[in-house]
PDB file of N, CA, C, O and CB in Angstrom:
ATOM      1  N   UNK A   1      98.803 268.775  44.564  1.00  0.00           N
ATOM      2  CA  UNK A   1      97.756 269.180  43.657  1.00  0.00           C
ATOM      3  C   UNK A   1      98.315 269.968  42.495  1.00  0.00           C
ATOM      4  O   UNK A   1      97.673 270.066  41.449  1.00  0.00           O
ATOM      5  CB  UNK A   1      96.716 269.988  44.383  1.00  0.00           C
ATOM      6  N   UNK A   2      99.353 270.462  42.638  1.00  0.00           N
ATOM      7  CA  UNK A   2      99.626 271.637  41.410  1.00  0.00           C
ATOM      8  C   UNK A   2     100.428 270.668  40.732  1.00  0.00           C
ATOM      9  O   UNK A   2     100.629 271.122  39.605  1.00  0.00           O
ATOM     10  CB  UNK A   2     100.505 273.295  41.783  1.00  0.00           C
ATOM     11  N   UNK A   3     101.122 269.286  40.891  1.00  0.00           N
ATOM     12  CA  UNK A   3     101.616 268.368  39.768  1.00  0.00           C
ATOM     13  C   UNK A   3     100.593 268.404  38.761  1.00  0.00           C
ATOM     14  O   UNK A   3     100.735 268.619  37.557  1.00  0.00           O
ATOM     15  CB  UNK A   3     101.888 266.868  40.211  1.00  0.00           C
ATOM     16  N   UNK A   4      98.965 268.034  39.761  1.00  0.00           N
ATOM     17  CA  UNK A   4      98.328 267.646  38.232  1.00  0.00           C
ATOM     18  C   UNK A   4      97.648 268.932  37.418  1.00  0.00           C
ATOM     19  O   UNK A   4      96.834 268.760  36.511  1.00  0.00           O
ATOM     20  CB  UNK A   4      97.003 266.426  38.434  1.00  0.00           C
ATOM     21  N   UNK A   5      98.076 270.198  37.850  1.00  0.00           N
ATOM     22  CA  UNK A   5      97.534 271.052  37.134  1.00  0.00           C
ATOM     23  C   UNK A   5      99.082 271.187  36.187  1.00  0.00           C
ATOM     24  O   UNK A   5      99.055 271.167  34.957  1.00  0.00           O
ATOM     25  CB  UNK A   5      96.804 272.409  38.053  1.00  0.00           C
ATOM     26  N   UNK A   6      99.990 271.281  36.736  1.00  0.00           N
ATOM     27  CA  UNK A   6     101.346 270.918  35.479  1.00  0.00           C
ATOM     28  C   UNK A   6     101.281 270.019  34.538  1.00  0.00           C
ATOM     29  O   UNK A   6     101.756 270.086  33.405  1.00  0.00           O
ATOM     30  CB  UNK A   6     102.611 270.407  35.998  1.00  0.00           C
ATOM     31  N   UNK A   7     100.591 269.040  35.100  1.00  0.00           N
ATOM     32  CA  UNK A   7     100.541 267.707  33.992  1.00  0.00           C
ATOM     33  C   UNK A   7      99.552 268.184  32.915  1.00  0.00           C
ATOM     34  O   UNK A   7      99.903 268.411  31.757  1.00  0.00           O
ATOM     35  CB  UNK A   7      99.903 266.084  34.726  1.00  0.00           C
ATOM     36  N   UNK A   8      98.501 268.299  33.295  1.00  0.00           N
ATOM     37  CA  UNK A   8      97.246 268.766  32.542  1.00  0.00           C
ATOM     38  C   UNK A   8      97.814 270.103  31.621  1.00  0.00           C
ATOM     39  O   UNK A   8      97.336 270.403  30.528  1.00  0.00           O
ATOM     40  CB  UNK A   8      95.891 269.232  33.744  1.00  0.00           C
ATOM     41  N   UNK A   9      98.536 270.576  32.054  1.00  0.00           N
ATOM     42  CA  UNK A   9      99.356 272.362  31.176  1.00  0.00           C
ATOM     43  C   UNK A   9      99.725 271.581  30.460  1.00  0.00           C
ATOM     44  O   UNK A   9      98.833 271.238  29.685  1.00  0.00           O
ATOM     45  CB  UNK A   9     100.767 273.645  31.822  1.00  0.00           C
ATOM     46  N   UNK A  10     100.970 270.915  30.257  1.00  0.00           N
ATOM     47  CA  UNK A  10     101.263 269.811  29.370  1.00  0.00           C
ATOM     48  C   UNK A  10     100.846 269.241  28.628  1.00  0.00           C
ATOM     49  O   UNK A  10     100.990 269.493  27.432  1.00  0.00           O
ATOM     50  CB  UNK A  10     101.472 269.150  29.633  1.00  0.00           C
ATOM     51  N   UNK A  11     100.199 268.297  29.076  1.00  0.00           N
ATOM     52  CA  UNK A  11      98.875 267.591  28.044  1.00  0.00           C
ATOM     53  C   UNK A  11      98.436 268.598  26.892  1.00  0.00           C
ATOM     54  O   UNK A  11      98.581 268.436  25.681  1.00  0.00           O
ATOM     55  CB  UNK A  11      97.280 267.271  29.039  1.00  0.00           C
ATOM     56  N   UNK A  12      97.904 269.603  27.514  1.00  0.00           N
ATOM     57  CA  UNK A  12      97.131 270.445  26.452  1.00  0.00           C
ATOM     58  C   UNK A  12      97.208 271.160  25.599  1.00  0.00           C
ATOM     59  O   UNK A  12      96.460 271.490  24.678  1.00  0.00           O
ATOM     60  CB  UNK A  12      96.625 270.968  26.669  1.00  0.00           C
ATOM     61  N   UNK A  13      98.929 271.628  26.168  1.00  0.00           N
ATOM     62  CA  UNK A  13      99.829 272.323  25.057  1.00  0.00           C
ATOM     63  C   UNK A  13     100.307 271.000  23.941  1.00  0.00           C
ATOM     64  O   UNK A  13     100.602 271.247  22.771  1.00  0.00           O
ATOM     65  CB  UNK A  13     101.391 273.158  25.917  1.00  0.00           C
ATOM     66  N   UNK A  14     100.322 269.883  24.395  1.00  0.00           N
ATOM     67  CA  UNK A  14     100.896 269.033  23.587  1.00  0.00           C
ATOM     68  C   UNK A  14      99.476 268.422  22.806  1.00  0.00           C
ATOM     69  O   UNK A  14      99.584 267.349  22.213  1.00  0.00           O
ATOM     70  CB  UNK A  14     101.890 267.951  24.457  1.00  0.00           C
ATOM     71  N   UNK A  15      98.258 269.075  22.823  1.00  0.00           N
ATOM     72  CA  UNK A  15      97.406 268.616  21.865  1.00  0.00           C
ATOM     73  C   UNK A  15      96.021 267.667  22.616  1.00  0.00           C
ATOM     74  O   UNK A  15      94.837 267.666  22.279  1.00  0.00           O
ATOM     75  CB  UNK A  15      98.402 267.721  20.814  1.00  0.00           C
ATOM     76  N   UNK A  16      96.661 266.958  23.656  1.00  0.00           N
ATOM     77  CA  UNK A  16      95.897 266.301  24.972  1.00  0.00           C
ATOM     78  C   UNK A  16      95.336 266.884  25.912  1.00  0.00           C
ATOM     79  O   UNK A  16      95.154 268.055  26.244  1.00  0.00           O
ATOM     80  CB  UNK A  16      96.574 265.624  25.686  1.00  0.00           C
ATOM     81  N   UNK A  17      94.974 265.453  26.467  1.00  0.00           N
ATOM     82  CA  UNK A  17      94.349 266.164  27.684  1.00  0.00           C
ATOM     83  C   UNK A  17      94.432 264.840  28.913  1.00  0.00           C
ATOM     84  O   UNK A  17      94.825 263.694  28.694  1.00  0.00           O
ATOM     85  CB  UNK A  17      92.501 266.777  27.263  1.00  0.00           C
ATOM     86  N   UNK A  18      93.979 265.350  30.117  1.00  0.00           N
ATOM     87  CA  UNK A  18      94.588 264.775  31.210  1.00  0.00           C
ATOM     88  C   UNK A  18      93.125 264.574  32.238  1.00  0.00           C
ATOM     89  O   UNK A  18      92.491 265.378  32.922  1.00  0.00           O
ATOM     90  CB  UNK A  18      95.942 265.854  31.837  1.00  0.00           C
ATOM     91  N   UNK A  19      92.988 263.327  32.007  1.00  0.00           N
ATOM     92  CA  UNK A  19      91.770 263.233  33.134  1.00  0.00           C
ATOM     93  C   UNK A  19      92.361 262.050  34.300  1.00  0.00           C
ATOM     94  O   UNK A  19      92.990 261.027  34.029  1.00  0.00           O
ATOM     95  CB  UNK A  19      90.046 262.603  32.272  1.00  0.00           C
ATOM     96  N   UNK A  20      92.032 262.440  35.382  1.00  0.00           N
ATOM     97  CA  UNK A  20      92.616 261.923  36.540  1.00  0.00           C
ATOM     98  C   UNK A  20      91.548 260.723  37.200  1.00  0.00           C
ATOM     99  O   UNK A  20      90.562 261.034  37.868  1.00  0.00           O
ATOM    100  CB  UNK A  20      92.915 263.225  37.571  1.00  0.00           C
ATOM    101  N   UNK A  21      91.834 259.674  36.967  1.00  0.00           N
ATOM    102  CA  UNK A  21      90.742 258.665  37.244  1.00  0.00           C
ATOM    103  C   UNK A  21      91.466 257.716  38.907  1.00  0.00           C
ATOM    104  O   UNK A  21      90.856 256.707  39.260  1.00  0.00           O
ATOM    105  CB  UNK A  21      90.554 257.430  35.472  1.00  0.00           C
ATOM    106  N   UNK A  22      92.267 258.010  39.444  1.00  0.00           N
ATOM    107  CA  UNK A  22      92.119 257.502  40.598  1.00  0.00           C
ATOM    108  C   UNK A  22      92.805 258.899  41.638  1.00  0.00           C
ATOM    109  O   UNK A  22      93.602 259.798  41.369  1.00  0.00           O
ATOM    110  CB  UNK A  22      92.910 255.908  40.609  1.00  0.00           C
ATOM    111  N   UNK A  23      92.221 258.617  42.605  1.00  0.00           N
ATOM    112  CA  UNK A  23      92.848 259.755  43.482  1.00  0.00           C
ATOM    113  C   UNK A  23      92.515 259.562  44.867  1.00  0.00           C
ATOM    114  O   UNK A  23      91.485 258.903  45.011  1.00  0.00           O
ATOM    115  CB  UNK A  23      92.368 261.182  43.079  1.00  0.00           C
ATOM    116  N   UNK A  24      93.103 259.958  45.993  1.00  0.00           N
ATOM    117  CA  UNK A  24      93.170 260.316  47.221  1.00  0.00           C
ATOM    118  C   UNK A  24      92.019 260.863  47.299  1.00  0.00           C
ATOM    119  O   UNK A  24      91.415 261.371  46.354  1.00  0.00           O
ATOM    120  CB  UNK A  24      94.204 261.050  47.614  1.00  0.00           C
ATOM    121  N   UNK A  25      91.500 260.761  48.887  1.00  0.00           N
ATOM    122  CA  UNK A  25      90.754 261.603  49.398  1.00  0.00           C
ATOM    123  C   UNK A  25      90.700 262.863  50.143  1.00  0.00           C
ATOM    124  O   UNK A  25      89.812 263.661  50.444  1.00  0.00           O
ATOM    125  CB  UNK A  25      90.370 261.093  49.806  1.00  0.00           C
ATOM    126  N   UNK A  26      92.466 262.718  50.410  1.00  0.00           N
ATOM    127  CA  UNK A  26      92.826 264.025  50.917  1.00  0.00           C
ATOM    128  C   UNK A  26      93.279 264.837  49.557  1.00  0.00           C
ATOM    129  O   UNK A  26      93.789 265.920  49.844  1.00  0.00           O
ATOM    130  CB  UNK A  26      94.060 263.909  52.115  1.00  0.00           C
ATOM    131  N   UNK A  27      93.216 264.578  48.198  1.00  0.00           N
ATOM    132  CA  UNK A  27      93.589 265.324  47.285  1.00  0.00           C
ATOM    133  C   UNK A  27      91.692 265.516  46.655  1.00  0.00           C
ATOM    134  O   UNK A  27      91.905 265.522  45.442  1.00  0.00           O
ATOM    135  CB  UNK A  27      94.999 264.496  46.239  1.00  0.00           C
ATOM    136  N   UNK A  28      90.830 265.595  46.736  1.00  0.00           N
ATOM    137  CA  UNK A  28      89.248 265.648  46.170  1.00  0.00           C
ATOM    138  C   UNK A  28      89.178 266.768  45.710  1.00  0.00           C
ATOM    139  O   UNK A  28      88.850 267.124  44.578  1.00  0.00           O
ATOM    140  CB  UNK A  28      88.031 265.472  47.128  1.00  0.00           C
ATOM    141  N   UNK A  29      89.735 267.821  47.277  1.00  0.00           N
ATOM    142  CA  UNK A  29      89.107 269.365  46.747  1.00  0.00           C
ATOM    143  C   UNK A  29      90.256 270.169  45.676  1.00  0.00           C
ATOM    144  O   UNK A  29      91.484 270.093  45.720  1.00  0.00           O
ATOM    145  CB  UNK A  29      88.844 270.554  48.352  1.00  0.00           C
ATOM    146  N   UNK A  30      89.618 270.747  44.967  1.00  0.00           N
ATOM    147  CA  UNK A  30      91.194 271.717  44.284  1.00  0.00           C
ATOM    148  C   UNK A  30      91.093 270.832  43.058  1.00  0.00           C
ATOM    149  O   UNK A  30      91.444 271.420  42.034  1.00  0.00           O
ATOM    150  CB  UNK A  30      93.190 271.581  45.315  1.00  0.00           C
ATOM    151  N   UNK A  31      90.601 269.225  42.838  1.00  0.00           N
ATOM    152  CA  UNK A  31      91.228 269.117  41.982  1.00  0.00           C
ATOM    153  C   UNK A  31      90.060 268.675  40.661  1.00  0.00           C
ATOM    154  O   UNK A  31      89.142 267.969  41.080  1.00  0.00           O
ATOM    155  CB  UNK A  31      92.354 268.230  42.444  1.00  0.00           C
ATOM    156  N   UNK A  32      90.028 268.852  39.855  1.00  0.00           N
ATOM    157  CA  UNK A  32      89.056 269.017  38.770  1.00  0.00           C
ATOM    158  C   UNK A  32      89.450 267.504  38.144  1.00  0.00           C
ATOM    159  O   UNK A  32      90.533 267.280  37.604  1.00  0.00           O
ATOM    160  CB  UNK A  32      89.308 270.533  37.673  1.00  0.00           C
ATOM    161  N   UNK A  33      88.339 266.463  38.316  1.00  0.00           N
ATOM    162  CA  UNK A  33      89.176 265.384  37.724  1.00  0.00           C
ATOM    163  C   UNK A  33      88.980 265.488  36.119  1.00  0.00           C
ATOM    164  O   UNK A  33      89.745 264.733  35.518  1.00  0.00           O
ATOM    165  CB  UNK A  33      88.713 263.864  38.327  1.00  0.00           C
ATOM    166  N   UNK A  34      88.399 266.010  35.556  1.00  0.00           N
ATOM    167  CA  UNK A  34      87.837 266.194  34.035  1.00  0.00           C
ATOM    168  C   UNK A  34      88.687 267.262  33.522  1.00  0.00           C
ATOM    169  O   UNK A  34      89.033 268.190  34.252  1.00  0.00           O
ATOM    170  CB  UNK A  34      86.167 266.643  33.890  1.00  0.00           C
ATOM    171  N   UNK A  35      89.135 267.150  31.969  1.00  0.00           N
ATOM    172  CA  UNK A  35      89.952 268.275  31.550  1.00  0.00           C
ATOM    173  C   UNK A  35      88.776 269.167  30.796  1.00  0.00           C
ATOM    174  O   UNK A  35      87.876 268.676  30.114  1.00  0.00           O
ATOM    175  CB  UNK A  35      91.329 267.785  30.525  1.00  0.00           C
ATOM    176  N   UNK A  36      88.983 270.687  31.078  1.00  0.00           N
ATOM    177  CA  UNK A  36      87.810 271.502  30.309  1.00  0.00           C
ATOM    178  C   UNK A  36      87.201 271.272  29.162  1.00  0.00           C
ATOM    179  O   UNK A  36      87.479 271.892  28.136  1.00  0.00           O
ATOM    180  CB  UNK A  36      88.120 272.600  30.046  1.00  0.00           C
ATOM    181  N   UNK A  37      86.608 270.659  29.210  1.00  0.00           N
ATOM    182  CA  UNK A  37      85.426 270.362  27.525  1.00  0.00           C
ATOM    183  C   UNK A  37      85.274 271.674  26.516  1.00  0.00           C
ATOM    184  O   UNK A  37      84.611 271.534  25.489  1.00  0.00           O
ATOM    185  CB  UNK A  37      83.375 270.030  28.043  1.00  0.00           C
ATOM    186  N   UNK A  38      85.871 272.896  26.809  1.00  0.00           N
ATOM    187  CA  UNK A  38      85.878 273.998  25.966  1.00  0.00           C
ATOM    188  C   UNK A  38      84.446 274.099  25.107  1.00  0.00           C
ATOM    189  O   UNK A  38      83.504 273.331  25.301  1.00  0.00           O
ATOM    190  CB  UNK A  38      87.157 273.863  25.031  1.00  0.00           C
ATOM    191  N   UNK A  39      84.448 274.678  24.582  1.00  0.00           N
ATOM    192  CA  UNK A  39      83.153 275.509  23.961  1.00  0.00           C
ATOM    193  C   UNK A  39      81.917 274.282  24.198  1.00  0.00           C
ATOM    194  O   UNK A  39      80.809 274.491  24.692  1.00  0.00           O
ATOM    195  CB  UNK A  39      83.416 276.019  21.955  1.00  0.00           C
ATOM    196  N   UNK A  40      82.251 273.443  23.882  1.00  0.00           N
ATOM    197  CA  UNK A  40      81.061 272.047  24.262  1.00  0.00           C
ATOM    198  C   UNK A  40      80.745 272.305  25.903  1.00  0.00           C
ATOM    199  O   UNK A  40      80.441 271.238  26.436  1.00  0.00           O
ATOM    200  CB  UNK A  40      81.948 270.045  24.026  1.00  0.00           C
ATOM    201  N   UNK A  41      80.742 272.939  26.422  1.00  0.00           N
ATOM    202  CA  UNK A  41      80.609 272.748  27.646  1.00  0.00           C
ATOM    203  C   UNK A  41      79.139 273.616  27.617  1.00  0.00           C
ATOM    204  O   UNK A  41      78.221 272.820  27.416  1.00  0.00           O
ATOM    205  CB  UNK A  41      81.945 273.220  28.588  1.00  0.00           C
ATOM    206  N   UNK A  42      78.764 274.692  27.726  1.00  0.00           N
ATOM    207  CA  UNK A  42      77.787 275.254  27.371  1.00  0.00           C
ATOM    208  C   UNK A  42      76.821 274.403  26.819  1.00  0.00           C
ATOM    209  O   UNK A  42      75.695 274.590  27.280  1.00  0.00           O
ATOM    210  CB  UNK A  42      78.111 276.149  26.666  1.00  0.00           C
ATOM    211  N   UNK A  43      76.931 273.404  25.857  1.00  0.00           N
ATOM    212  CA  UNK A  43      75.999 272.683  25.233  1.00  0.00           C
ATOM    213  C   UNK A  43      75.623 271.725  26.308  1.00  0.00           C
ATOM    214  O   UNK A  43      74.435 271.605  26.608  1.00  0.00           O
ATOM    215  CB  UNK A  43      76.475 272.071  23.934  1.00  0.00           C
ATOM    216  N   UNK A  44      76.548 271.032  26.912  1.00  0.00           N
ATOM    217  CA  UNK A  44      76.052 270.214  27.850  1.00  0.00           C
ATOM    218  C   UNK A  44      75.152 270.784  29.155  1.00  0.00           C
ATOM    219  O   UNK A  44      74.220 270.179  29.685  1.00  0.00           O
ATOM    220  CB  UNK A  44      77.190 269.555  28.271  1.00  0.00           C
ATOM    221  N   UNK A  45      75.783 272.374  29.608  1.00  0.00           N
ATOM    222  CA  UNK A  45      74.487 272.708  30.271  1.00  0.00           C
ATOM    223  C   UNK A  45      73.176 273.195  30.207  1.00  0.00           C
ATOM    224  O   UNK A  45      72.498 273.464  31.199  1.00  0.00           O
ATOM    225  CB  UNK A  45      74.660 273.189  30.795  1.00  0.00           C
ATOM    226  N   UNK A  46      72.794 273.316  28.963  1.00  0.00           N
ATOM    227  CA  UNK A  46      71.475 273.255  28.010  1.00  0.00           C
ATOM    228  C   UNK A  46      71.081 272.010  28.649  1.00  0.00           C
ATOM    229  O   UNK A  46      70.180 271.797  29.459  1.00  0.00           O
ATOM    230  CB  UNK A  46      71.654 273.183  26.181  1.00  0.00           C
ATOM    231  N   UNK A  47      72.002 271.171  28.081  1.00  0.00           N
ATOM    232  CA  UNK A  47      70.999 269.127  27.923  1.00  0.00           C
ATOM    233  C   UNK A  47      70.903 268.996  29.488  1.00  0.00           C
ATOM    234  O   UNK A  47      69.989 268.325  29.967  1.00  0.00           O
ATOM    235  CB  UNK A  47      72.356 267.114  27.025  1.00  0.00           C
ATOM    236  N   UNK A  48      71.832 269.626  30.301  1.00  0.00           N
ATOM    237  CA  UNK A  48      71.445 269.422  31.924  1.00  0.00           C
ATOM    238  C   UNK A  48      70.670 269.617  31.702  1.00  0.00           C
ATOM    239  O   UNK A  48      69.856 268.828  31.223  1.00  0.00           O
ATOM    240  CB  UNK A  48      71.802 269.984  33.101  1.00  0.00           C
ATOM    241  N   UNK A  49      70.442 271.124  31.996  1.00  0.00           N
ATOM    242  CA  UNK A  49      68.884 271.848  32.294  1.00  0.00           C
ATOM    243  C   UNK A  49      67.573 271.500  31.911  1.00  0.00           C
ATOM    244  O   UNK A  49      66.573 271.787  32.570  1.00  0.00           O
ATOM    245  CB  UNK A  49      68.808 273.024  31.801  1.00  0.00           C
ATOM    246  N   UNK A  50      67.577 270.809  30.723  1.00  0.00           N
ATOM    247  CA  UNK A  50      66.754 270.507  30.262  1.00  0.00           C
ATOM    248  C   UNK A  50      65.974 269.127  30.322  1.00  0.00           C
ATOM    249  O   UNK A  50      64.769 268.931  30.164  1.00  0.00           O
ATOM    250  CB  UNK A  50      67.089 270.843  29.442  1.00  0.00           C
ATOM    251  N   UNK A  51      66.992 268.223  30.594  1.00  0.00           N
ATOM    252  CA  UNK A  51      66.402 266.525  31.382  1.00  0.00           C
ATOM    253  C   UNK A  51      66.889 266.877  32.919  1.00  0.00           C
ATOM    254  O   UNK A  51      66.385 266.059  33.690  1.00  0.00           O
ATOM    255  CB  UNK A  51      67.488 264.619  30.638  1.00  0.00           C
ATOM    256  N   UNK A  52      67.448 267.532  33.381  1.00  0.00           N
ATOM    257  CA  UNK A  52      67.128 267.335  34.967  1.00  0.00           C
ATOM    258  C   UNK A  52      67.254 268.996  35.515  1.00  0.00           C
ATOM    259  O   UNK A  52      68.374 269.501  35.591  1.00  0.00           O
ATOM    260  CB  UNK A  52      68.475 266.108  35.868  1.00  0.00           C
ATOM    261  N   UNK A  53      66.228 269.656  35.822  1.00  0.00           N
ATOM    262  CA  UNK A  53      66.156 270.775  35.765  1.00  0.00           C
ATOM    263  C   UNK A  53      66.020 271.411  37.427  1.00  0.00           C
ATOM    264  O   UNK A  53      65.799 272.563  37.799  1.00  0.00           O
ATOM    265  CB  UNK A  53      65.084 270.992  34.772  1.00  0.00           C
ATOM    266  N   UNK A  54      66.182 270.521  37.984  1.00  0.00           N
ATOM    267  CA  UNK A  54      65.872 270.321  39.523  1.00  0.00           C
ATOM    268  C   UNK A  54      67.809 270.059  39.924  1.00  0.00           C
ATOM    269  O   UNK A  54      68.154 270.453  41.038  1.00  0.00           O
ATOM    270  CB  UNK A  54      64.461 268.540  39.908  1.00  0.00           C
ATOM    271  N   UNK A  55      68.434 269.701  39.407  1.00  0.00           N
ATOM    272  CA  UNK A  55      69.689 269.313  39.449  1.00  0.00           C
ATOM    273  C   UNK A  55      69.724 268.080  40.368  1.00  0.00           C
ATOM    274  O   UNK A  55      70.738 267.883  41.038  1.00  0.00           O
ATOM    275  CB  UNK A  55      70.561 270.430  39.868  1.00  0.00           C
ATOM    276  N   UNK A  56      68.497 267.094  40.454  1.00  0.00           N
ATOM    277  CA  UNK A  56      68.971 265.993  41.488  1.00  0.00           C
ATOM    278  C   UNK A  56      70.135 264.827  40.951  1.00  0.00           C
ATOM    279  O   UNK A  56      70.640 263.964  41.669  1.00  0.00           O
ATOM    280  CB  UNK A  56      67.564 265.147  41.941  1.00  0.00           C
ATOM    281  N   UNK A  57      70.423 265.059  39.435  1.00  0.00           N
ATOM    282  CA  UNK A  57      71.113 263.577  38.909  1.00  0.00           C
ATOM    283  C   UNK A  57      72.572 263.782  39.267  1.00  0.00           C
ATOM    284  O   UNK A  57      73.279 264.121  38.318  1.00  0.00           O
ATOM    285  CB  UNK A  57      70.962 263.215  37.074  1.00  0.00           C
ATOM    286  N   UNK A  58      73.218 263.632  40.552  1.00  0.00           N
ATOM    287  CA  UNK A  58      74.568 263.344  40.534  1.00  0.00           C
ATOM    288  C   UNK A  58      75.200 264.859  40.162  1.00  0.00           C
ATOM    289  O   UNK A  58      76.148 265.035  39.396  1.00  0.00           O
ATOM    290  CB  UNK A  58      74.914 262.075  39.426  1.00  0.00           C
ATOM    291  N   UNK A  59      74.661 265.632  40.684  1.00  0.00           N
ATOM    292  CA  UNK A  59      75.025 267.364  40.620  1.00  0.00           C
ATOM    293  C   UNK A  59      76.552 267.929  41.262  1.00  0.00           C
ATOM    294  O   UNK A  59      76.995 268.101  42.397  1.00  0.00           O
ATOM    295  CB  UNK A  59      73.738 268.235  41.657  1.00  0.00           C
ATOM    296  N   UNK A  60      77.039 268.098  39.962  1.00  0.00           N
ATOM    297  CA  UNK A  60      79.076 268.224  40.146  1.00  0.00           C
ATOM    298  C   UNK A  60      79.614 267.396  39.920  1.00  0.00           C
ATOM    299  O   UNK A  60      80.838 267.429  40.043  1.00  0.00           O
ATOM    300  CB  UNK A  60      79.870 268.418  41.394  1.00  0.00           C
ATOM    301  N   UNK A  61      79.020 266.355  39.521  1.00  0.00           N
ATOM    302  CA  UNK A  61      80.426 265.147  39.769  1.00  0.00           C
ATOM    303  C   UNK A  61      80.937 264.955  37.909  1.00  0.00           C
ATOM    304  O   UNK A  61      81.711 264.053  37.587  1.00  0.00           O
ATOM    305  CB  UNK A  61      79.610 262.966  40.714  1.00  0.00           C
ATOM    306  N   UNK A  62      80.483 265.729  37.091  1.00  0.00           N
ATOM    307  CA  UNK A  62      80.719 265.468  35.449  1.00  0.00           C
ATOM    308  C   UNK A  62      81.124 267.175  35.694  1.00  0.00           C
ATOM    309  O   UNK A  62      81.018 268.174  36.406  1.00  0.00           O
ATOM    310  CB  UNK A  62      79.039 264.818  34.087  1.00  0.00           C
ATOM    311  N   UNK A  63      81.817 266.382  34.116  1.00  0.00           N
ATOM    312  CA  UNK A  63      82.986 267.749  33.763  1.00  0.00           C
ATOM    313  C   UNK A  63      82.278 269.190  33.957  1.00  0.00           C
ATOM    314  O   UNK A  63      81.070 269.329  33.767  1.00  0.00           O
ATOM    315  CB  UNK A  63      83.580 267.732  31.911  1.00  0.00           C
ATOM    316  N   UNK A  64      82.916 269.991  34.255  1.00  0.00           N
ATOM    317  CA  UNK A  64      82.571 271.551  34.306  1.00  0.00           C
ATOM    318  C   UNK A  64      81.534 271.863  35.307  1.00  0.00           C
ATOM    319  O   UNK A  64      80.813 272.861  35.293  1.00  0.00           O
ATOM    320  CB  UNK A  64      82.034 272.098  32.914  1.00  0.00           C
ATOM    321  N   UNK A  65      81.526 270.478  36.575  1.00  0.00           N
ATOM    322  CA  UNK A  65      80.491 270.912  37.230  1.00  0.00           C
ATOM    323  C   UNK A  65      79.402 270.610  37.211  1.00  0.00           C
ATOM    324  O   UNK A  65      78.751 270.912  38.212  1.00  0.00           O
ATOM    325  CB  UNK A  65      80.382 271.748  37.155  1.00  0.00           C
ATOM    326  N   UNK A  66      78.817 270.009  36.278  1.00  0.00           N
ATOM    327  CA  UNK A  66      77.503 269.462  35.630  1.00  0.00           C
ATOM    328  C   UNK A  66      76.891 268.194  36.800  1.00  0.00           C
ATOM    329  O   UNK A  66      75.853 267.578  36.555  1.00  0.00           O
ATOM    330  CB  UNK A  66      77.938 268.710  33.855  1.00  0.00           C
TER     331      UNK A  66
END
């Protein structure tokens, strides 16, 4: 798990970013498959809250938790 938090350090210092689209099931927990959406992230939990306010649509599985 800490490769892909090295990889992702990388990525981001180099301007990128690192989203992890296949993975193990013994690797799930710990690992954030989305790279931090930074200040946009806040905006997106407005538009949650606001079309699904109950949190039933697929709750955690989008970036930052959403």
């Amino acid at each position: 798990m800490s490769y892909v938090k090295d990889l992702r350090k990388l990525a981001v210092a180099s301007g990128g970013q690192l989203m992890v689209t296949n993975r193990r099931a013994a690797l799930v927990d710990g690992i954030d498959a989305w790279t931090h959406p930074g200040p946009e992230l806040r905006l997106m939990q407005r538009l949650k809250e606001k079309f699904d306010p109950h949190h039933t649509l697929n709750p955690g599985r989008f970036v930052g938790g959403l």
